[in-house]
C-alpha positions in Angstrom: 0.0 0.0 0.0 3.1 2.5 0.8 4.2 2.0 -2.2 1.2 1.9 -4.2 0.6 6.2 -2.2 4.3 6.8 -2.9 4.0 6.0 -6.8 0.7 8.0 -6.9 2.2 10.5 -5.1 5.4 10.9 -7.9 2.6 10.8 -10.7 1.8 13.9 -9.1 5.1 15.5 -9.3 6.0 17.9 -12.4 7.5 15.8 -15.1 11.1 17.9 -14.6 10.8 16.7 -11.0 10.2 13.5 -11.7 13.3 13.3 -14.0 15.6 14.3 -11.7 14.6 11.7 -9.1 15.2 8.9 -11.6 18.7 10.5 -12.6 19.4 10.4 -8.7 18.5 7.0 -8.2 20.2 5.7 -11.0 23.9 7.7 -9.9 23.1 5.9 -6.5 23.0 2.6 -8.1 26.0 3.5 -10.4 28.0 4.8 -7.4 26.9 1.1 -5.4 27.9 -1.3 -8.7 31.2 1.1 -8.8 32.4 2.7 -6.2 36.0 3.6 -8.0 34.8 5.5 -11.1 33.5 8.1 -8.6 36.5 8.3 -6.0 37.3 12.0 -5.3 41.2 12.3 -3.9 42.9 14.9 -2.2 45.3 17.0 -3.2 48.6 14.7 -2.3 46.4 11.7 -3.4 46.2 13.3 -6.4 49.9 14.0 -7.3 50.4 10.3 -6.3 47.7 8.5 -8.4 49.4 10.9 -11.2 52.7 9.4 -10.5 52.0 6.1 -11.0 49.8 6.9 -13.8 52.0 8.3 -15.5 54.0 5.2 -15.8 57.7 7.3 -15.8 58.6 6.1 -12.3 59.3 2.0 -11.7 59.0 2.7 -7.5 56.6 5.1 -6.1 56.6 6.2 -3.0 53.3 7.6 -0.5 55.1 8.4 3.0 52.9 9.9 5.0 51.0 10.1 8.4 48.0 7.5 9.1 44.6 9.4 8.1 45.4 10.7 4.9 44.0 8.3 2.8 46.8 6.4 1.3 45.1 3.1 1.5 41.8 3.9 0.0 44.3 6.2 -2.8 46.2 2.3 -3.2 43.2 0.6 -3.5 41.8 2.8 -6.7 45.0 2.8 -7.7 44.8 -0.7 -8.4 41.0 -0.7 -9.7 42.0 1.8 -12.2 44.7 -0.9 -13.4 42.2 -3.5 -13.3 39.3 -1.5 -14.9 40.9 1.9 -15.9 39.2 1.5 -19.5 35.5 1.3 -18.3 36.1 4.3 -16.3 35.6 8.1 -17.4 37.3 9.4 -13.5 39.3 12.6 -14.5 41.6 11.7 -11.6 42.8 8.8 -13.5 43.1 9.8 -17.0 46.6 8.6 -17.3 48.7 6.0 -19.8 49.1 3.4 -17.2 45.5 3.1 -16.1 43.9 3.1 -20.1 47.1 0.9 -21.6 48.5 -1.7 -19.1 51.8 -2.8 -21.1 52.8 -5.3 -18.0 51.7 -8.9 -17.2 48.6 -9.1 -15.5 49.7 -10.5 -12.3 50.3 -8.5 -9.2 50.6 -9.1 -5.3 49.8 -6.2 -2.9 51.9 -7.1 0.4 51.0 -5.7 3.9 51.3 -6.6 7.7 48.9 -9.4 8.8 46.5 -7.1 11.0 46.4 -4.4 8.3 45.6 -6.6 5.3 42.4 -8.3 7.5 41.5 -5.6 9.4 41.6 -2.7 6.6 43.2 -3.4 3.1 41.2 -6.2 2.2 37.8 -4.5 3.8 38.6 -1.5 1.9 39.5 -3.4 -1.5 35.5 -4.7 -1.3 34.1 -1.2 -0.6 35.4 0.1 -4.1 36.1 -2.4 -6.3 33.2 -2.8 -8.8 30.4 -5.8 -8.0 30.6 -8.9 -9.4 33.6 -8.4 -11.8 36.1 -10.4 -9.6 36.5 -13.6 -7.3 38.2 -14.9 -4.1 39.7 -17.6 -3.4 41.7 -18.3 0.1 44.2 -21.1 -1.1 44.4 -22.5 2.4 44.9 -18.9 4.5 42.9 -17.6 7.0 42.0 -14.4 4.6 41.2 -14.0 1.4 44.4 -14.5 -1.4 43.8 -14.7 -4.5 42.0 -12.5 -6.8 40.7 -12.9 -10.6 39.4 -10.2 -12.5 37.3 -10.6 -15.6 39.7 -8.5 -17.1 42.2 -11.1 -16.8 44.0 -10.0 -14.4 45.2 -11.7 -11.5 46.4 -10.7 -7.9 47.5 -12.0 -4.7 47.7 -10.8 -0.9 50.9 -11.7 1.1 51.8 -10.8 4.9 55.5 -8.8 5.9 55.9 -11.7 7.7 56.2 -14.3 5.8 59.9 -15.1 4.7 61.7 -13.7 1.7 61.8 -17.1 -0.1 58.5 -16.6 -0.7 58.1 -13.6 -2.5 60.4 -15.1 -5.0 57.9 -16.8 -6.9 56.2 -15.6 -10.5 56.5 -13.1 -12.7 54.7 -9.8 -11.3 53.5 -6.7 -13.8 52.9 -5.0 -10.3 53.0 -4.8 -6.5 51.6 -2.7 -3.6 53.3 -2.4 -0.5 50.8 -1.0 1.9 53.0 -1.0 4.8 56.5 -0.4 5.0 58.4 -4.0 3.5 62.0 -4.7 4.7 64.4 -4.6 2.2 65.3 -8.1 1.9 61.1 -8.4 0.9 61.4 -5.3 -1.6 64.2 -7.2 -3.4 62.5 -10.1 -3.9 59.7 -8.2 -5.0 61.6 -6.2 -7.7 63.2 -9.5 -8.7 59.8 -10.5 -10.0 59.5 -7.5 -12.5 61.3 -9.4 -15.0 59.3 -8.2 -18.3 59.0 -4.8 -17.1 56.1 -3.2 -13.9 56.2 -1.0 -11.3 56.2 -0.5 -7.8 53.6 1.6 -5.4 54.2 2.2 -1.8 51.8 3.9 0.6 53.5 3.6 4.1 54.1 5.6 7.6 57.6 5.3 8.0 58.1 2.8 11.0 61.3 1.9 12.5 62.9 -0.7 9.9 62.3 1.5 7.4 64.9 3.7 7.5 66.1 1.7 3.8 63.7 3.3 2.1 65.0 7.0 2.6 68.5 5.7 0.9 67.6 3.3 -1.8 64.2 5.0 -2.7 63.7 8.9 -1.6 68.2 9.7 -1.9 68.7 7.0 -4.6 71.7 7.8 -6.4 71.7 4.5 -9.0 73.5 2.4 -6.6 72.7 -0.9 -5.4 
């Protein structure tokens, strides 16, 4: 019956009115399916997702406080690799997110609590619905990641051992925490036919590698 008074109720509406109720319920269902062609950065977000973009730098670099949105800046990061072509975001109207010229595999890498607690929580709030699956391959979170883009991702903790991230060949890797440097090797190891790098970190102490093989490198080893 509610509904039945609410539709007679819109029939009573000017036409113009009407119209823009339907345009605002279908933006609210476009913004649901997905979430990432409407993301709205700020300003050092911005300059980031343009550096990766880009596609001039092989390791970039986020280092800043917590609260400033470097995750959820990661996260569309990454959807705009997966599905940069479907999406008309000015914020992402770069080479990198329209042409991906690397394999289709990636791994974003984080600390146990993090990855659980907010990566992976904040990967399902803006990647689009029903466009990838899960699978946990034995862990206690969800690891692996298909696209139906083709693309294909995995989730590894800091602390597993080094060994490990020696395995396939990666087009790209997050590091949403700050890796050790035995871990980042590895990692670069895997870009063997070319992909790049994105950290978004609070420096931590371990981390002090970064500053002189990342922020003061000088094309040493």
């Amino acid at each position: 019956m509610k509904t039945l008074q609410t539709k007679k109720l819109n029939n009573k509406l000017p036409p113009e009115k009407r119209s823009l109720e339907s345009l605002e319920r279908s933006l609210r269902i476009r913004h649901k399916l997905n979430p990432y062609k409407y993301y709205i950065p700020n300003g050092k977000c911005e300059e980031f997702i343009r550096m990766v973009g880009e596609g001039k730098t092989f390791v970039s670099l986020f280092s800043a406080a917590n609260g400033v949105g470097k995750t959820a800046a990661g996260v569309n990061i990454l959807a705009h690799i997966l599905w940069g072509k479907d999406s008309n975001n000015k914020y992402f109207n770069y080479p990198l997110y329209k042409r991906w010229p690397f394999p289709k595999r990636g791994r974003i890498i984080s600390d146990p609590t993090t990855l659980t607690q907010t990566l992976i929580p904040e990967i399902k709030k803006w990647f689009p619905k029903g466009r990838y699956g899960i699978q946990k391959k034995g862990k206690m979170y969800d690891y692996e990641w298909v696209t139906d883009t083709g693309f294909k991702f995995d989730i590894m903790s800091l602390e597993q051992e080094p060994k490990e991230f020696e395995s396939a060949t990666l087009g790209f890797a997050w590091f949403d925490e700050p890796p050790s440097y035995s871990i980042f090797k590895a990692t670069v190891a895997r870009m063997r036919k070319g992909g790049i790098i994105f950290i978004t970190a609070t420096p931590l102490a371990g981390s002090a590698w970064m500053y002189d093989h990342i922020i003061c490198y000088s094309g040493k080893d």
